[in-house]
MDTraj code that builds the backbone (N, CA, C; nanometers):
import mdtraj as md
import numpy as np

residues = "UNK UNK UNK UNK UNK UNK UNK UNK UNK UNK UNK UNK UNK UNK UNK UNK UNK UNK UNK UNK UNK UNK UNK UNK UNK UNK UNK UNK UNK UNK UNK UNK UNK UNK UNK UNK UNK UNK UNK UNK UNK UNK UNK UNK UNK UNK UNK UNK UNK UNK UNK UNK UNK UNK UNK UNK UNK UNK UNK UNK UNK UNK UNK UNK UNK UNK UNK UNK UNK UNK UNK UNK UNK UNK UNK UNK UNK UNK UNK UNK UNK UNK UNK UNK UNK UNK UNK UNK UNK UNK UNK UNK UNK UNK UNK UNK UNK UNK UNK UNK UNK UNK UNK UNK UNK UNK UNK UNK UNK UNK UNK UNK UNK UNK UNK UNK UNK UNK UNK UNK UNK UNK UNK UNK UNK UNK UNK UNK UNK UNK UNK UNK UNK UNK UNK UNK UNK UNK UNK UNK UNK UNK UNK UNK UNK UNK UNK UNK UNK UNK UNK UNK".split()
xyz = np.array([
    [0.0846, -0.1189, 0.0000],
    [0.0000, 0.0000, 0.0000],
    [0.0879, 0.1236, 0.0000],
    [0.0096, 0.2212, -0.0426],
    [0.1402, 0.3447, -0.0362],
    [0.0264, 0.4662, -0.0745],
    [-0.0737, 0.4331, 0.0092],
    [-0.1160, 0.5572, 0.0891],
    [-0.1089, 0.5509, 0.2370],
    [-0.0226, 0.6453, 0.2845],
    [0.0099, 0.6841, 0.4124],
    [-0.0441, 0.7753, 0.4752],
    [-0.0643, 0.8720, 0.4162],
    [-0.1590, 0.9904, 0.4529],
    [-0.2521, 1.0332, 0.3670],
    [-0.3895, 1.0022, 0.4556],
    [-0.4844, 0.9935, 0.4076],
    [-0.5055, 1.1730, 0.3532],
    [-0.5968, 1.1839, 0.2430],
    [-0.6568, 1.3082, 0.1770],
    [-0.7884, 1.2788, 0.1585],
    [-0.8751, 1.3747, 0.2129],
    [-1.0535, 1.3523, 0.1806],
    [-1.0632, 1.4848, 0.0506],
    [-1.1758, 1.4287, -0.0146],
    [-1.2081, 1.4906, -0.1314],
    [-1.2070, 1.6729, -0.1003],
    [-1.2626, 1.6558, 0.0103],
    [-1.3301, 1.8535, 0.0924],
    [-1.1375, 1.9122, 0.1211],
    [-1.0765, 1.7973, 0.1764],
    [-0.9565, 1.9008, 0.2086],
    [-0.8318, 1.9047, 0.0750],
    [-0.8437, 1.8169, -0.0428],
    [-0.7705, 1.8113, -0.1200],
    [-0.8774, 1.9567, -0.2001],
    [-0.9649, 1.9828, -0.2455],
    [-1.0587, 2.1058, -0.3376],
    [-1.0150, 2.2129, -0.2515],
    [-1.0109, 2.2581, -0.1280],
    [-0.9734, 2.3409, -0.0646],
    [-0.8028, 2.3510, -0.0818],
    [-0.7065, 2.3176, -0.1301],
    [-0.5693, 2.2810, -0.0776],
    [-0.5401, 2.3310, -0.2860],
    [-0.6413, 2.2721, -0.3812],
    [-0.6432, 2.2945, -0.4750],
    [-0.6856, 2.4197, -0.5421],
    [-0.7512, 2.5189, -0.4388],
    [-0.7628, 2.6354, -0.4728],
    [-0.6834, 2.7114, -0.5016],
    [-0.5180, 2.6759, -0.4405],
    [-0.3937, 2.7487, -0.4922],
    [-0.3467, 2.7697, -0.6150],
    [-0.4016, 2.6811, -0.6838],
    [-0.3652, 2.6439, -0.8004],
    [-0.4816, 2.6937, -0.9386],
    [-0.4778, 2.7013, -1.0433],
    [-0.5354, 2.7657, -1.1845],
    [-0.5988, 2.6338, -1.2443],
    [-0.6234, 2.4530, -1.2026],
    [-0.6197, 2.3673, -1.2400],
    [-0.8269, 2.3454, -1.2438],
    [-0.8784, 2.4588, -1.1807],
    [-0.9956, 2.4168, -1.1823],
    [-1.0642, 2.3821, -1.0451],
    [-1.2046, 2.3168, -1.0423],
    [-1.2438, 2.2263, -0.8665],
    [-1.2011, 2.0819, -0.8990],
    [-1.1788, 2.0065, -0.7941],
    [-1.1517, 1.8753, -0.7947],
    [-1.3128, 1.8186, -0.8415],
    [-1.2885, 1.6703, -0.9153],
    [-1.3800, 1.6110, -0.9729],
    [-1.3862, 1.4403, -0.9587],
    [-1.2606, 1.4506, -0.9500],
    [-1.2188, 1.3047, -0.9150],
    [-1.1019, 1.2733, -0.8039],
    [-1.0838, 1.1975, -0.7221],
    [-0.9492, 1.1367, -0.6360],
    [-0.9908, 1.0428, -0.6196],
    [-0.8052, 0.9489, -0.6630],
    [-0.8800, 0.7827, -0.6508],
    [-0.6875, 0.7865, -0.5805],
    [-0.7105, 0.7230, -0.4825],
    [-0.5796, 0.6520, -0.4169],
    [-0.5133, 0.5474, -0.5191],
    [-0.3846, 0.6089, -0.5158],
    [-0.2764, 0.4946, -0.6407],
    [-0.2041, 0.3733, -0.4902],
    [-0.2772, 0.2860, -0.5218],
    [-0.1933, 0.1616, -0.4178],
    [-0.0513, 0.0998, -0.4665],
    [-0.0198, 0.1391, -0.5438],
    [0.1078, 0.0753, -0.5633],
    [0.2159, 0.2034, -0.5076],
    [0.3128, 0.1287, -0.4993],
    [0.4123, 0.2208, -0.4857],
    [0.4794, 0.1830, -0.3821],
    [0.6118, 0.2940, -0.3030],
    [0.6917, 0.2468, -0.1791],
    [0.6758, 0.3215, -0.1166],
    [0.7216, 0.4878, -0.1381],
    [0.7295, 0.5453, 0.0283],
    [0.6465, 0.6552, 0.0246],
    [0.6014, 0.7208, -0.0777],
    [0.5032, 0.8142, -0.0952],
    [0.3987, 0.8242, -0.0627],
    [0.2977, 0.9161, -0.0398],
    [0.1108, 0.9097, -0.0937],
    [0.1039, 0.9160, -0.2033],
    [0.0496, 0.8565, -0.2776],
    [-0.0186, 0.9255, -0.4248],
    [-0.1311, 0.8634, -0.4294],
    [-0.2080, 1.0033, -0.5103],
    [-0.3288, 0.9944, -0.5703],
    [-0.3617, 1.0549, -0.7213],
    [-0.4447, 0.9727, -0.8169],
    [-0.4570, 1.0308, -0.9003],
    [-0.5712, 1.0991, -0.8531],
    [-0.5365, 1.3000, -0.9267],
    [-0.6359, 1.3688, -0.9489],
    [-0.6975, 1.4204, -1.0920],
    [-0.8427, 1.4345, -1.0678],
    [-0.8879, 1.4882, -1.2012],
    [-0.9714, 1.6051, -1.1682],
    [-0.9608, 1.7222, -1.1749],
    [-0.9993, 1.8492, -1.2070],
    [-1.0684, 1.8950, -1.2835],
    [-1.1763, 2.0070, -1.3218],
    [-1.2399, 2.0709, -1.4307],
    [-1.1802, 2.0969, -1.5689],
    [-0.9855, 2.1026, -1.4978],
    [-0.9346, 2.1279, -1.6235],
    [-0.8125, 2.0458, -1.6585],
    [-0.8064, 1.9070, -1.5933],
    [-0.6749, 1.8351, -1.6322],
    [-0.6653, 1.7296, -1.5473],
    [-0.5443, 1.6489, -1.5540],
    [-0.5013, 1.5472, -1.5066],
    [-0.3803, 1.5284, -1.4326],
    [-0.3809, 1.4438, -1.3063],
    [-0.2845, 1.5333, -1.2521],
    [-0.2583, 1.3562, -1.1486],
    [-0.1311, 1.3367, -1.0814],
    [-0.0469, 1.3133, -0.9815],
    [-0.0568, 1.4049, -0.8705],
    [-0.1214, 1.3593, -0.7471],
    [-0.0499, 1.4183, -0.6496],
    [0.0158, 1.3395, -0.5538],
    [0.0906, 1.3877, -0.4816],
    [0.2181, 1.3458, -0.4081],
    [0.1947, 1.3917, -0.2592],
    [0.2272, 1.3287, -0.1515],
    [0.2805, 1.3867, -0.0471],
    [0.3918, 1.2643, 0.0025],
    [0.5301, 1.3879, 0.0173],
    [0.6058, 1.3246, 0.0683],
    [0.6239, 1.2701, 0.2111],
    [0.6503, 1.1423, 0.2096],
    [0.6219, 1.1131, 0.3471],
    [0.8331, 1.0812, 0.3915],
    [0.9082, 1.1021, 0.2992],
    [1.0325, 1.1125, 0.4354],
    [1.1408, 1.2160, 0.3351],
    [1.1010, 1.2494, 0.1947],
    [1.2323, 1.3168, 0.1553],
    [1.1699, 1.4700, 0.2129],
    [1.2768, 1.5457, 0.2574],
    [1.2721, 1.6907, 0.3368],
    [1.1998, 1.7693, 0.2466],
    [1.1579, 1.8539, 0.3069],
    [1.0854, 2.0040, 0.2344],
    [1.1888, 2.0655, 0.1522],
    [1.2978, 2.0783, 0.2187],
    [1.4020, 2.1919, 0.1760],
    [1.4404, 2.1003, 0.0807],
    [1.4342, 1.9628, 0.0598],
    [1.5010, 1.9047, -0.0963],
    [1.4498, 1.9286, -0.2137],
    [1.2800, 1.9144, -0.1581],
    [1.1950, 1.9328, -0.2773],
    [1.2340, 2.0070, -0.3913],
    [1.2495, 2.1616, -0.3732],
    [1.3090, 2.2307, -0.5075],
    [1.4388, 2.1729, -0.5781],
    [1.5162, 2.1244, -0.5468],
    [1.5898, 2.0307, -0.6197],
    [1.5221, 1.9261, -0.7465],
    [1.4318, 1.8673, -0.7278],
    [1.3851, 1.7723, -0.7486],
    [1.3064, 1.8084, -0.8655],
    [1.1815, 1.9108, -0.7927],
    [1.0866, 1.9296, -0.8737],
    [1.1122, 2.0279, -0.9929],
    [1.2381, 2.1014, -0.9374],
    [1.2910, 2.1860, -1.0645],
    [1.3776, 2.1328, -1.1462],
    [1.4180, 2.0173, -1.1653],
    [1.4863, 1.9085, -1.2267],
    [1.3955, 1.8434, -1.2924],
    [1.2305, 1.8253, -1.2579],
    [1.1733, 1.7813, -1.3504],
    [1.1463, 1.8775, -1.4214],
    [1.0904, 2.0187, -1.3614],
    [1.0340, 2.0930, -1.4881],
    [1.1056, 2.1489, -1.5613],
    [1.2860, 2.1383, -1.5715],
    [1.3878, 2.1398, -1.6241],
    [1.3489, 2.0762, -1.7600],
    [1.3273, 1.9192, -1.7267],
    [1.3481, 1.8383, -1.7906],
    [1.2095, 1.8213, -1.8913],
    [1.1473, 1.8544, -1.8467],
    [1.0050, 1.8889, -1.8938],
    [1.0069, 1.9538, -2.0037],
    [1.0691, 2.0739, -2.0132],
    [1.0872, 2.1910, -2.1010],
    [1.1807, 2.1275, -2.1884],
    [1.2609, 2.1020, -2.1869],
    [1.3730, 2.0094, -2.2459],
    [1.2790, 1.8952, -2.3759],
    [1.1698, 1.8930, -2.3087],
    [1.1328, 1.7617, -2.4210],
    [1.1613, 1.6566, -2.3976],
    [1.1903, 1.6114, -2.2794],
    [1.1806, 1.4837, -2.1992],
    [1.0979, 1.4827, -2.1299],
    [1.0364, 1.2820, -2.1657],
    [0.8993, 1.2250, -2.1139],
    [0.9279, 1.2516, -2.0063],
    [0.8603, 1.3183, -1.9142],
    [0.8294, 1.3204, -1.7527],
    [0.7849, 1.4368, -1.7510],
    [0.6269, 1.3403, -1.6159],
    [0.5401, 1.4691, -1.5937],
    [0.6121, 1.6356, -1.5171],
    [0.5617, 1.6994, -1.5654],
    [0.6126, 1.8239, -1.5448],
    [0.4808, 1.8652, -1.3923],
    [0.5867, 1.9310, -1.2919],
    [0.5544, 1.9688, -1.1679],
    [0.4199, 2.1086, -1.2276],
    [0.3287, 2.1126, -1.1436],
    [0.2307, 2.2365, -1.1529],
    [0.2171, 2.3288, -1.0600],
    [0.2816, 2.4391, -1.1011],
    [0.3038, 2.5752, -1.0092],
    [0.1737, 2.6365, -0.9412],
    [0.1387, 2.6680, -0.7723],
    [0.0614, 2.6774, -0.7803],
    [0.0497, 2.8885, -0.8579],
    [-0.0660, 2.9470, -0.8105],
    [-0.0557, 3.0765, -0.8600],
    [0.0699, 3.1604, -0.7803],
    [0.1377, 3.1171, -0.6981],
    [0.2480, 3.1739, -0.6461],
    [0.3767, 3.1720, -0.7267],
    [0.3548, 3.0368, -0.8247],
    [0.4889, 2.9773, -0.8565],
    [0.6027, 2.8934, -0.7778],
    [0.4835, 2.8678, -0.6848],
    [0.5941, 2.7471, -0.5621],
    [0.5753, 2.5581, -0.6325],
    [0.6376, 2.4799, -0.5954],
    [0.6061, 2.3744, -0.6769],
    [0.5857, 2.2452, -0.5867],
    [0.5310, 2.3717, -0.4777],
    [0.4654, 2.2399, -0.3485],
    [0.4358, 2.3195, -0.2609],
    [0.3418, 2.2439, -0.1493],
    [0.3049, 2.3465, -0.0489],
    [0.2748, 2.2313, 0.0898],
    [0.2124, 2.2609, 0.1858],
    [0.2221, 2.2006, 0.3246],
    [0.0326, 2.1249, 0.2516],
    [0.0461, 1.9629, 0.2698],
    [-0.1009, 1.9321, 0.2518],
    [-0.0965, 1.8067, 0.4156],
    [-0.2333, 1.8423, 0.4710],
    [-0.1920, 1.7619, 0.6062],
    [-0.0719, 1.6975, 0.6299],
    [0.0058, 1.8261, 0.6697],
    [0.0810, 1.7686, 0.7817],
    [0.2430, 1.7299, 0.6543],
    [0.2200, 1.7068, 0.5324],
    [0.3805, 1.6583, 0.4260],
    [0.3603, 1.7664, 0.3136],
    [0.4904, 1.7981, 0.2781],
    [0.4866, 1.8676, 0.1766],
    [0.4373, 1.8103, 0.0418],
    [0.3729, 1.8321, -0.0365],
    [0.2441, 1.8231, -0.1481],
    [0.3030, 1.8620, -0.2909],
    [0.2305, 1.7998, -0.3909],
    [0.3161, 1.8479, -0.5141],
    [0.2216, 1.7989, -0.5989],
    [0.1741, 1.8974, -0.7027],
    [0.0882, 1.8669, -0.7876],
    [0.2045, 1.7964, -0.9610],
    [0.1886, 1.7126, -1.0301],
    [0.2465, 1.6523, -1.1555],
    [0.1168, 1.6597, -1.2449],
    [0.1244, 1.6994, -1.3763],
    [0.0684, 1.6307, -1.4513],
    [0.0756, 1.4981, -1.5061],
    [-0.0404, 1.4499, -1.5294],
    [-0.0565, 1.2602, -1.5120],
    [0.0213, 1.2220, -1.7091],
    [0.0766, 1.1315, -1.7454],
    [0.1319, 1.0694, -1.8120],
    [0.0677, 0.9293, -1.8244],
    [-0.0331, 0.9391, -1.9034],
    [-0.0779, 0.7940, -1.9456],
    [0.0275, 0.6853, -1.9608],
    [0.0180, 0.5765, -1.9425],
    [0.0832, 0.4662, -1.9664],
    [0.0469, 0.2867, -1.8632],
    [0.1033, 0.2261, -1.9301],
    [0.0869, 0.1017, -1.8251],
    [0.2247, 0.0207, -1.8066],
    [0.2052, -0.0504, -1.7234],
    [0.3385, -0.1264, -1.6836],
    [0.3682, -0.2507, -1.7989],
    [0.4565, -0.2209, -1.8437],
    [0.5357, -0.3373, -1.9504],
    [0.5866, -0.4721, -1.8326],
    [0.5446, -0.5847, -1.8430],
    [0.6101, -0.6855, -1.7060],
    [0.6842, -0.7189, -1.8325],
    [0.6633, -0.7530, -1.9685],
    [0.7870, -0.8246, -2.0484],
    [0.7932, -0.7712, -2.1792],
    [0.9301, -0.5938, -2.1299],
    [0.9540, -0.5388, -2.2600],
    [1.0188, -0.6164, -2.3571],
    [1.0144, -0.5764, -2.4952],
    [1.0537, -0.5920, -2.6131],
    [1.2088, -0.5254, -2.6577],
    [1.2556, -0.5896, -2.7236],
    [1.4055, -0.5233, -2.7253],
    [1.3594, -0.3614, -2.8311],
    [1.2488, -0.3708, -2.8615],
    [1.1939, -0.2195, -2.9246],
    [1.1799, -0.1342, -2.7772],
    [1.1494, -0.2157, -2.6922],
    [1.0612, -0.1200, -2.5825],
    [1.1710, -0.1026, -2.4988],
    [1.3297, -0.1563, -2.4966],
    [1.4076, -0.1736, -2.4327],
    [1.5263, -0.0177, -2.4919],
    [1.5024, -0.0231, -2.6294],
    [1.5591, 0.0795, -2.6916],
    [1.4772, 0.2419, -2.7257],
    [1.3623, 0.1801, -2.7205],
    [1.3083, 0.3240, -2.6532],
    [1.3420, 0.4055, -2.5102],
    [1.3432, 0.3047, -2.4133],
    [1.3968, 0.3315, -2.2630],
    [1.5040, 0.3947, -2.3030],
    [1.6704, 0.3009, -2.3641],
    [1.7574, 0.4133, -2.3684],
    [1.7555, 0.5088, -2.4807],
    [1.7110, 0.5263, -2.5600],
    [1.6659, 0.7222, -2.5920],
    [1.6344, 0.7522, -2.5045],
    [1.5503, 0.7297, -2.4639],
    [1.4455, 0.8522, -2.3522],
    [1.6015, 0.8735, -2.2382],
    [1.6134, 0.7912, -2.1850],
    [1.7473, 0.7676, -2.1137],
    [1.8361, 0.9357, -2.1270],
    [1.9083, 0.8884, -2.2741],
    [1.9715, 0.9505, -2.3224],
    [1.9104, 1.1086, -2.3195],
    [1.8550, 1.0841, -2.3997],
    [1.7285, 1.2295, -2.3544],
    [1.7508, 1.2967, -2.2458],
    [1.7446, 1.1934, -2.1293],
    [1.7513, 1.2778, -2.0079],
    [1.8656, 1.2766, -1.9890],
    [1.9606, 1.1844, -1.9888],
    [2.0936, 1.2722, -1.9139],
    [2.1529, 1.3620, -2.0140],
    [2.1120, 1.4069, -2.1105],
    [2.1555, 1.5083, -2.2222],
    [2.1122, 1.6788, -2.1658],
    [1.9895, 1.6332, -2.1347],
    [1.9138, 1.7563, -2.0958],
    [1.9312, 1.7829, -1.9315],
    [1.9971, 1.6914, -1.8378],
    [2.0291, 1.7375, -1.7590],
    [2.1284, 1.8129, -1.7145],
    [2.2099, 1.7672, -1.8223],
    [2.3684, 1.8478, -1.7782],
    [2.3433, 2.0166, -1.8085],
    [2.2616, 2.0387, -1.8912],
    [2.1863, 2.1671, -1.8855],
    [2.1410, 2.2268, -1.7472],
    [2.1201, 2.1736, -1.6147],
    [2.0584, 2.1899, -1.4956],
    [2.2268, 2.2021, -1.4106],
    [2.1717, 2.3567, -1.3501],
    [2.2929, 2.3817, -1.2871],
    [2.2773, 2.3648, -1.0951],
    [2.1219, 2.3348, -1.0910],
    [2.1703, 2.2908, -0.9078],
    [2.1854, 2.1842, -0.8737],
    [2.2710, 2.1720, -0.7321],
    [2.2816, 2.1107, -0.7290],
    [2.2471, 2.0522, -0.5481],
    [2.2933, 1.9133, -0.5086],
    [2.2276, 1.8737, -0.3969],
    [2.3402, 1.7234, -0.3358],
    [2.3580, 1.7699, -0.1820],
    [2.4480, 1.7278, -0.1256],
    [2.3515, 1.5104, -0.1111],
    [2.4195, 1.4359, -0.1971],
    [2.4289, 1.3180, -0.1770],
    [2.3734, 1.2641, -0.0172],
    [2.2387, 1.2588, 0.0576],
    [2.2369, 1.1880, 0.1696],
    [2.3148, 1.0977, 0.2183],
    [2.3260, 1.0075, 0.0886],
    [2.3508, 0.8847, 0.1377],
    [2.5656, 0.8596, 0.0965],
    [2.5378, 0.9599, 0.0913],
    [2.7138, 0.9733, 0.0308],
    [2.8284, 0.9219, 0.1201],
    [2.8921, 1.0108, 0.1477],
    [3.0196, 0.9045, 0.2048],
    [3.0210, 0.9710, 0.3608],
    [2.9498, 1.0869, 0.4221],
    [2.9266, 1.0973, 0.5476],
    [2.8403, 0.9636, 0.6029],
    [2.7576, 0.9710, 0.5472],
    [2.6406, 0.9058, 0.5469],
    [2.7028, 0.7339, 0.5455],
    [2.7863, 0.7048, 0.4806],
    [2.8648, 0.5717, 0.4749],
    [2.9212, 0.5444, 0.6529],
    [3.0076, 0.6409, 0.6814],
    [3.1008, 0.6475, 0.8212],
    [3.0075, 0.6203, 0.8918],
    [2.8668, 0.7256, 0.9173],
    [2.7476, 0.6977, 1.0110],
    [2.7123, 0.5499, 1.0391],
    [2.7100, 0.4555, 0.9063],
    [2.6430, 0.3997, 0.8921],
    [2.7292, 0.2531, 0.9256],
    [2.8845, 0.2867, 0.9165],
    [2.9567, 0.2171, 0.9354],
    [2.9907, 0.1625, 1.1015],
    [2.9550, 0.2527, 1.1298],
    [2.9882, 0.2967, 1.3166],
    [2.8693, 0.2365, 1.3353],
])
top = md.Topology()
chain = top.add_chain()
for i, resn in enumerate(residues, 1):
    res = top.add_residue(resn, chain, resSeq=i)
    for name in ("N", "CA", "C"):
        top.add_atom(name, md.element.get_by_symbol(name[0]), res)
traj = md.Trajectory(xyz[None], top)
């Protein structure tokens, strides 16, 4: 399961008012997954991922989410983060920081094709092409402090 924190329809439409996306119309809990919430949302005017993080920090978030909409702009597949009318690319939703994505149709391949294997690396390529374009950057958690800690 990988809803952790629960969202009711009344406090996600209220939380969605920040945003230019319309009233909420639909929320359906996404059960798959590992450490996140997600839910798919559907709005008056779109389709959407939402997120609440349940252990990466607040202060990482802009790293992250501006790396996708980096990458977004770039012309690489991945949903692009949705600003609310502030231009922030997350905000406090009970209690975890929140992040609206636009949704990316697709389904799970269990047994790609060496076509579907060489699409992966383009897209791949794609992205680490268009990342080296992205100039912030973000201290490794799990790096080699994080090794000693872990060693002890």
């Amino acid at each position: 399961m990988s809803v952790y924190t629960t969202v009711t329809a009344q406090e996600l439409d209220a939380w969605l008012a920040r945003y230019s996306v319309g009233g909420l119309t639909e929320l359906q809990p996404i059960i798959s997954g590992i450490e996140n919430t997600n839910y798919f949302v559907t709005t008056e005017k779109g389709r959407y991922v939402l997120t609440l993080y349940e252990r990466l920090p607040a202060d990482e978030l802009p790293f992250y989410l501006n790396l996708m909409a980096h990458l977004a702009r770039a012309g690489v597949e991945v949903p692009a983060p949705e600003p609310d009318r502030t231009g922030s690319l997350f905000s406090m939703l009970n209690g975890r920081p929140a992040s609206l994505v636009q949704r990316i149709d697709g389904v799970p391949v269990d047994e790609p094709s060496v076509a579907d294997c060489a699409a992966v690396g383009a897209a791949l390529g794609r992205l680490h092409i268009a990342s080296q374009r992205y100039r912030a950057r973000l201290t490794n958690r799990r790096g080699p402090a994080w090794w000693r800690q872990a060693a002890r």
